[in-house]
N, C-alpha and C positions, 0 to 999 in steps of 0.2 A: 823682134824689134822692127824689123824692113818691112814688117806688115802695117805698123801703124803710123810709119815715117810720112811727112807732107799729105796726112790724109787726118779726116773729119772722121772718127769712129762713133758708130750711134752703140750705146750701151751704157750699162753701168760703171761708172768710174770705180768704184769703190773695190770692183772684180776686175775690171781690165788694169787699172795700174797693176794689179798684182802679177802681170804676165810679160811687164817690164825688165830688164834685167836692172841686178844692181848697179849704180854707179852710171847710169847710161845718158842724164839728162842733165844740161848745164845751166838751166833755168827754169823757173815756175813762175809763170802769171796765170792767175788765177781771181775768179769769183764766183765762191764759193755761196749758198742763201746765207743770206740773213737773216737775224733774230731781229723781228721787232716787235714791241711789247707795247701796246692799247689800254691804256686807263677806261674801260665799260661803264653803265650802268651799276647798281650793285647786285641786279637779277644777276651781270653778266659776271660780275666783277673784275680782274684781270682775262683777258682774252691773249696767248700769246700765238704767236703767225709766224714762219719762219714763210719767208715772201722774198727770194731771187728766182722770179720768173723764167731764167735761164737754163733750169734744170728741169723746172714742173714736179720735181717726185711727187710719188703716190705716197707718201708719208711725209705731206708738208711740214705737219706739225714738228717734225722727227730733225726740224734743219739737218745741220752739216754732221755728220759722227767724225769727233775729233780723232779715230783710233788711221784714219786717212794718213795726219800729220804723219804716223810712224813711216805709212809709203812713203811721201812725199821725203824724208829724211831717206832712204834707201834709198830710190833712184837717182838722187842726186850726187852728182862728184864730190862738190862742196856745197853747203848748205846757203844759196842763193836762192830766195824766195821773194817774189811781191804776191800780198795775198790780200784781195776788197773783202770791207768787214765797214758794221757801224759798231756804234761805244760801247754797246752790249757784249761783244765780243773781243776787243781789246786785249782785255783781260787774260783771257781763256788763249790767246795766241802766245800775248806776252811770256805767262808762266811755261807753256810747252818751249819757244824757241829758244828766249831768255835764260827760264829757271834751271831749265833739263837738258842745253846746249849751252850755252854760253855765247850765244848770238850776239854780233852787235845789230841794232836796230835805228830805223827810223818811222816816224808816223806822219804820216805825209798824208796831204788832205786835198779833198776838190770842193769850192767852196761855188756855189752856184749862186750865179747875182740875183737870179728869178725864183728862187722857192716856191713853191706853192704855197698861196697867204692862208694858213689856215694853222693853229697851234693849238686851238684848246685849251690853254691856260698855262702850256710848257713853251716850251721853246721851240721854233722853229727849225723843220727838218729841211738845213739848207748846206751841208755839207755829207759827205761822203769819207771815209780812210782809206788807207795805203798804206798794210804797215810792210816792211822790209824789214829782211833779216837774211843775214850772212857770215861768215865765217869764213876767213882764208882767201876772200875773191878782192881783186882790185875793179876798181869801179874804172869807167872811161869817162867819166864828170867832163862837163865845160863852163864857166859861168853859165850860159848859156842851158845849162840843161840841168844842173843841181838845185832849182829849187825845190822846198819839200811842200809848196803848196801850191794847187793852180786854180783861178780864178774865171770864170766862163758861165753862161748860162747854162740851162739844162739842155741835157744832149737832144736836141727834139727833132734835128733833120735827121740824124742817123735813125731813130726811133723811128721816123714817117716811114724812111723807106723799108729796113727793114721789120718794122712790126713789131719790134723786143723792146719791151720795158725797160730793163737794166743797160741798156746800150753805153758803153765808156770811151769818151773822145778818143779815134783813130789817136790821133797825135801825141797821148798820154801815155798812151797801152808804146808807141814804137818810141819813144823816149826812153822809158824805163828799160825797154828790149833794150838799145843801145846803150846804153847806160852800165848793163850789168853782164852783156854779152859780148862775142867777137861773131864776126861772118862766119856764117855754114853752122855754126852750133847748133843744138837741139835747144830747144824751148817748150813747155810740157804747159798745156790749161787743160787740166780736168772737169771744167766747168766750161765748154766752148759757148754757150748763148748762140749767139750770132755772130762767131766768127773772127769778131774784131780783132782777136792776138793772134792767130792762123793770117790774116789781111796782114797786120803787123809786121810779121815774119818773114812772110812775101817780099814785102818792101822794104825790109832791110837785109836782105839777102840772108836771113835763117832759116836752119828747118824746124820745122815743127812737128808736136803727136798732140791730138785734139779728142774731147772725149766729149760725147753730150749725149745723154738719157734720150730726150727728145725726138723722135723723127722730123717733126716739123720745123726745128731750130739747125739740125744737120741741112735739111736742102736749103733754108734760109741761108747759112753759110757757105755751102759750096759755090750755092749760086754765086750769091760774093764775090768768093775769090774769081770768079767768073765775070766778074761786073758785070753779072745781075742782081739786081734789087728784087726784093718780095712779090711784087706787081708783077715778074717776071720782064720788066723794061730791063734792056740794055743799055750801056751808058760809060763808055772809057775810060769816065774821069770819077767812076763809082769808088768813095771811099769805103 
């Protein structure tokens, strides 16, 4: 456990959580790929993409293997999760925390004022999910920090500096930490990206264990917590 405590491990999550003990982690944020699903051509016909750049696998097509969830239930005291997901997958969370635990949940959304104007005849991809799920945990709510939706442009300065696709506002990621956390606890992303729940932690006096496949997303984040940026600029006030 003291080996992956307040540190960035590069590797596979899927084999490093299992070296976890039980019971040892008192939150999960996490962002995990995404399914997303392209109406083709009918050369092409359906084309499906599992696309959270945060991780890169060599088996994009392969997204996330749900048999994870089971970890994620084991290392956890109580079953406290925030886990990023679009509507494709919903489903597939709902039925494991829901059907197979008895979760309570929320789906909480980030709804971006800027989308990208392009739809294709559906609907525009201008939000994002959050769902939560819990059991046995008291929340630390404020008016002030309970709502289940946030409204903001697209993350695009986090993105410049550090270079990652998936970047999720600083101030979201350490909301929900405080939210469903106390100081000094443990907080677990198996999907580190670039860092942003590791920064989170930092600033709100948590620790953390961070997992990301990636070599080049791990220095991206160390840097970070380093306030340094991608560019390798330093910078104090580096979120």
């Amino acid at each position: 456990m003291e080996k992956y405590l307040n540190k960035i491990t590069c590797g596979d999550s899927y084999k490093l959580i299992k070296e976890l003990p039980d019971k040892s982690v008192d939150l999960i944020v996490t962002d995990p790929p995404y399914l997303l699903e392209t109406e083709g051509s009918k050369e092409n016909n359906i084309s499906k993409t599992f696309a959270n750049c945060n991780s890169e696998l060599k088996n994009i097509d392969e997204g996330i293997n749900l048999e994870i969830l089971d970890e994620f239930m084991r290392v956890m005291k109580k079953p406290n999760i925030y886990i990023w997901c679009n509507k494709k997958q919903i489903l597939d969370y709902l039925n494991y925390f829901v059907g197979g635990y008895n979760c309570s949940f929320e789906i909480m959304t980030w709804l971006k004022s800027n989308p990208t104007p392009l739809c294709g005849g559906n609907y525009l991809i201008d939000k994002e999910f959050c769902l939560y799920f819990r059991k046995g945990v008291k929340l630390n709510t404020r008016f002030g920090t309970a709502f289940t939706y946030w409204q903001t442009p697209k993350n695009k300065a986090d993105k410049d500096l550090f270079l990652h696709p998936t970047c999720k506002p600083l101030y979201i990621i350490k909301m929900l930490i405080e939210n469903s956390s106390n100081e000094k606890e443990i907080v677990l992303d198996c999907f580190m990206g670039s860092g942003t729940t590791a920064v989170a932690c930092q600033e709100t006096n948590r620790q953390f264990i961070g997992f990301e496949i990636e070599p080049k997303w791990v220095k991206v984040a160390n840097d970070r917590l380093n306030k340094v940026d991608a560019s390798g600029q330093t910078c104090m006030f580096l979120r």
